[in-house]
N, C-alpha and C positions, 0 to 999 in steps of 0.2 A: 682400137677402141671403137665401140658405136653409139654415134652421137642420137638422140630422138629424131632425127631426120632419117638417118640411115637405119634403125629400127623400125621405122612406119616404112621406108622402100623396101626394105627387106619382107615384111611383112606383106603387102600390095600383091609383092614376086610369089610368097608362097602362097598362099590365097587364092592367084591367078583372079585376083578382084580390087584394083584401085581405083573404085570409086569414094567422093569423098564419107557416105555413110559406112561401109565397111572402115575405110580408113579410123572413123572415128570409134567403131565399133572397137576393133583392132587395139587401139590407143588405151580406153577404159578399162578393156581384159589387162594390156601387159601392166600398165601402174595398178589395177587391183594384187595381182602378180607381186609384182614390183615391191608392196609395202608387207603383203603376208610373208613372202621370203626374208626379206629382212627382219621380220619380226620374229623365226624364227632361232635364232637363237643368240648367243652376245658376240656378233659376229666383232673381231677387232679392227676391222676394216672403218668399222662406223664411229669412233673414239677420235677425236679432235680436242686440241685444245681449244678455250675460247679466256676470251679475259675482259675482265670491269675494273671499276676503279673505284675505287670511296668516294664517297663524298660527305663533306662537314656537316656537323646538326644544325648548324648557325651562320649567317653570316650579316657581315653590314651592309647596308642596302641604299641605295638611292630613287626617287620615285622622280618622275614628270608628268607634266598635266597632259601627255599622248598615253596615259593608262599604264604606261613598261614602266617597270619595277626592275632596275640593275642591281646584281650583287657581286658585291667583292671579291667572296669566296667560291669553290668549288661546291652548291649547292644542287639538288637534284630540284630540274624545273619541268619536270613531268605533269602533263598536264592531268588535273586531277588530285595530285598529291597536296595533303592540308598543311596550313601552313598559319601561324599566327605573328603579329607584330610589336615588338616591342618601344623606348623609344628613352632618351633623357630628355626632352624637351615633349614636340608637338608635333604626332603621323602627320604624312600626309593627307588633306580634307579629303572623304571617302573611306579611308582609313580608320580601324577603331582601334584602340588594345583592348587586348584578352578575348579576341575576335577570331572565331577558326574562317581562313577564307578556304578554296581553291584553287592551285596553280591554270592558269593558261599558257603553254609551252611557246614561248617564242624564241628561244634559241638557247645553245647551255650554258649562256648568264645574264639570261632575260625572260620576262614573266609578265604576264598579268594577273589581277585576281580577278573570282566572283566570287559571288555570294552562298554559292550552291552549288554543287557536283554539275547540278543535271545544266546549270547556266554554262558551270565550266566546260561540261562536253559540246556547249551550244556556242562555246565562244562568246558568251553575254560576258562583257567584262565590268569592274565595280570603276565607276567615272571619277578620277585622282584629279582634281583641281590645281595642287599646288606643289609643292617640295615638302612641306613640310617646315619643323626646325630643330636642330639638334641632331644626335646622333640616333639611328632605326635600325634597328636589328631583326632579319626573319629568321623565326625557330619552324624548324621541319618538323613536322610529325614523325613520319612513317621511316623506318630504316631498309626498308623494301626499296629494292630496285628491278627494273624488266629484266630479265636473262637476256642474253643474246638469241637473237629470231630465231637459227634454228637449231637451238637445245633441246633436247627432249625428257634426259637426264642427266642430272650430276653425280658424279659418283664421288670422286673427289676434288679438294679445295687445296692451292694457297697462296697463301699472302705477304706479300716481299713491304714489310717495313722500313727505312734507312740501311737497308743491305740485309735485314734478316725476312730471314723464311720463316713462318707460323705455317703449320696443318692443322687447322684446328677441323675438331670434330660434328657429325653430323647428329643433328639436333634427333633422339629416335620419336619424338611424337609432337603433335602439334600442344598435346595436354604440357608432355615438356618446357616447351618453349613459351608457353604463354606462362609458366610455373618462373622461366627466368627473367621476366619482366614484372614481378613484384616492385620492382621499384627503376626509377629509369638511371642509367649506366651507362659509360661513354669511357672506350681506351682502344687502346692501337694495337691492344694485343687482344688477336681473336681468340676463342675459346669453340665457337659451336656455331654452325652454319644449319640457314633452313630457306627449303626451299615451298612453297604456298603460291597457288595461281598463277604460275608462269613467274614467280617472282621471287627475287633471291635478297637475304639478308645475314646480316654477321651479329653475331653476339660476343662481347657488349657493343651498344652501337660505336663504329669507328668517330678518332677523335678530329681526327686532320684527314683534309682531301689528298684525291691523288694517286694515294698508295694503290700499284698494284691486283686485283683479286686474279688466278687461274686457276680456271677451271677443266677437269680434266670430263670432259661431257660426251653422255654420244647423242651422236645428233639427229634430227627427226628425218625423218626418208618422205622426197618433196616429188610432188608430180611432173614427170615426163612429157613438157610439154608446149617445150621452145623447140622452134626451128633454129636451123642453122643460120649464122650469120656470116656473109661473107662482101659486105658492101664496102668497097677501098681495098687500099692495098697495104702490106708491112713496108715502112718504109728504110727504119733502120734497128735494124739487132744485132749486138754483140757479143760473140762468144764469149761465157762464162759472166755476161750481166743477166739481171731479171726484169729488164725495163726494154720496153718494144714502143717505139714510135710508130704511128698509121701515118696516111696520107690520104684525104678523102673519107676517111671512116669515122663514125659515130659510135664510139663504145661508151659503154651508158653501164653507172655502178651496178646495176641487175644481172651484168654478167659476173659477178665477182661470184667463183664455185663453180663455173663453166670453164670448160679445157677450150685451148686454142692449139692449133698446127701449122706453121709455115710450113706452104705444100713443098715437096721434094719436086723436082725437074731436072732437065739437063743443061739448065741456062746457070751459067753457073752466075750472073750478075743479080740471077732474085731465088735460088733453090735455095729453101729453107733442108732439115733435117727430116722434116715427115713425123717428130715427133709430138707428142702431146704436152702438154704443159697446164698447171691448175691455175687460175686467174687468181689473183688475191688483191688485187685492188683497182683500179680504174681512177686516175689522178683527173684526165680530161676524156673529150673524144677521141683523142689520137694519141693518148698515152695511158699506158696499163701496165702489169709488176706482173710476174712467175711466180711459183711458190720455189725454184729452184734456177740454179742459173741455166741460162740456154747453152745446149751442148755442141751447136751445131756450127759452121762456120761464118764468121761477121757479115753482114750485110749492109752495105756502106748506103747514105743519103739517096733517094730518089730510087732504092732497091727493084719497087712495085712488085714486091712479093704477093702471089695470091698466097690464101691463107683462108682456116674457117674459125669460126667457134663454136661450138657444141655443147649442148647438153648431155652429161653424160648418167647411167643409170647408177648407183653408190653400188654397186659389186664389183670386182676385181675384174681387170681387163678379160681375161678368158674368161668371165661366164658373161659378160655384157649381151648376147645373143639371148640368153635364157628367158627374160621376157616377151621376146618375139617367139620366140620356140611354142611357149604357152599359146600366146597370140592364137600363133597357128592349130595348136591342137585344140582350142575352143572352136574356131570358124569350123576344123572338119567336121567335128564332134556336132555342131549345129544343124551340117549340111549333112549329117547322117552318112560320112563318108568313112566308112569303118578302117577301112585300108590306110587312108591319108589322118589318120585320126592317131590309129594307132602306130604311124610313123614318125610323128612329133612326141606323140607321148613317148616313146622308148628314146628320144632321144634327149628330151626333157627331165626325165628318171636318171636318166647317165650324167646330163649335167648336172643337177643337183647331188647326185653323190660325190661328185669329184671334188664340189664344192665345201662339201660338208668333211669331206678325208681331209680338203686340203684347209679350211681353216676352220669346222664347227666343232671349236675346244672353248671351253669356258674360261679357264685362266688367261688373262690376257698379260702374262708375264711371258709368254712364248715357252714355258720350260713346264711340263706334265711329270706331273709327281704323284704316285701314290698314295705318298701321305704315312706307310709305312717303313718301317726300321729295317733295315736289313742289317743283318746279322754277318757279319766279316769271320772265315772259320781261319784257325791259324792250319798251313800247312804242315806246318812241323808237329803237329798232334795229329796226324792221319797216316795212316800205312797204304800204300800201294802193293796190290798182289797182282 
């Protein structure tokens, strides 16, 4: 694989130019590169699952005179999101009913309000004197929630209620969907998904937190533009776990979608495997997950494996070079070097074809059909001469 590191080296070499402005030069071409390729076609490489979870229209709440508003239930406390209060007694002072506030996000069962959107983006929060008395209840507006960061699109949905599965369908227009909120609706069984400004919702609004959403999405193509990281060492991995302990290192959740390798040697007390692996979570600094187990042999406490992490480009391990390829045939192409120009470009054209035989098919079912009947003839109605 090549990570953004080994991409800008590679690049530097053929250039015959690593200075830091080509470098940057270099950098801009291969991610301009980077995202029109991927754009052109449903490659299946780019399809991930992602998944959300419901959340309640309602719940009971608790206020203090430090401004935080607690709730009981699984409520969405996105900052921004409107939200009104109800009460059998008496809100908390600062508090009104039948009053839209604004959420301030302080955590996912904690809140402030304002007054205003524009206060809520400012963090102006509305001044809660007291508890209140009696029981408060907040109702949520909006049944929208963020997509996960990097969705681009959904294509399909679904939804695991008490052990069932719902697919419910996609909402076909926005005119639609505003046509299914004639009146307001709340159940656990979905019917029609929409997605609107980066933000996803279920029809009719869900009843109870919690449940479930997955999303079958592909996801958006991010710039090339981490270095490698290789500060500490691996301290302990287990063949056929997905949990790596460090020692000295600082792995920080931003790595999570970066591959890591415990390097290969001949020590046999710290060689890793040499292979690559996808990060999928980051628990501390010195603890992080696989997305599959390690294949390679254990490596017991105090290992001090070296090891990298990487950014890696979203195309399939053999064409990872292809951005750089470009790289390179823009710098000749600049430097008016016809020869070295059109050496990258032919080699550039061949990668891209390869790419596209080996996976630029549209059905992401992997099985290519026609779509036509074939006709089965019986042998025993034909003469052979």
């Amino acid at each position: 694989m090549k990570s953004f590191t080994a991409l800008r080296t590679d690049y530097g070499e053929d250039t015959k130019n690593t200075s830091s402005a080509n470098l940057t030069y270099g950098t801009t071409r291969m991610n301009d590169y980077h995202r029109r390729l991927l754009a052109a076609a449903n490659w299946p490489f780019l399809h991930r699952k992602r998944t959300l979870t419901t959340f309640a229209p309602t719940s009971t709440i608790t206020a203090a005179a430090t401004d935080i508003i607690t709730a009981t239930s699984t409520i969405q406390t996105t900052t921004g999101v409107e939200v009104t209060f109800t009460t059998t007694a008496t809100l908390p002072t600062g508090l009104a009913a039948s009053t839209t506030y604004y959420m301030i996000y302080q955590s996912a069962t904690t809140f402030k309000v304002a007054s205003t959107l524009a206060n809520a983006l400012a963090g102006t929060a509305v001044d809660i004197t007291d508890t209140g008395s009696g029981t408060h209840t907040a109702h949520v507006a909006t049944e929208f929630q963020p997509l996960p960061y990097d969705v681009d699109l959904v294509e399909s949905v679904a939804v695991t209620v008490s052990g069932t599965t719902y697919n419910p369908d996609p909402a076909p227009s926005k005119k639609f969907w505003d046509q299914l909120h004639y009146t307001s609706q709340t159940s656990d069984t979905p019917i029609y998904w929409f997605v609107q400004n980066g933000k996803f919702a279920l029809w009719p609004k869900p009843q109870t937190a919690t449940n479930v959403i997955e999303l079958n999405a592909k996801i958006r193509v991010p710039d090339l533009n981490v270095a490698d990281y290789t500060t500490g060492t691996v301290d302990v991995i287990t063949n056929g776990s997905v949990s790596i302990a460090g020692s000295s290192t600082v792995w920080t959740t931003p790595m999570v979608g970066r591959w890591i390798r415990v390097t290969h040697s001949d020590t046999a007390t710290s060689a890793g495997d040499g292979e690559w692996y996808e990060i999928t979570s980051v628990a501390s600094g010195t603890s992080l997950t696989l997305d599959r187990p390690y294949g390679g042999r254990s490596l017991v406490t105090a290992a001090a494996a070296a090891y990298i992490v990487g950014m890696m480009p979203l195309l399939p391990e053999a064409f990872h070079d292809l951005p750089e390829i470009y790289g390179a045939y823009r710098y000749w192409a600049k430097e008016k070097d016809a020869d070295r120009a059109a050496h990258y470009k032919e080699l550039l054209v061949d990668g891209q074809s390869a790419l596209f035989t080996a996976y630029g098919y549209q059905d992401l079912s992997m099985v290519i059909d026609s779509g036509e009947e074939v006709e089965l003839l019986n042998p025993n109605l034909t003469i052979n001469i």
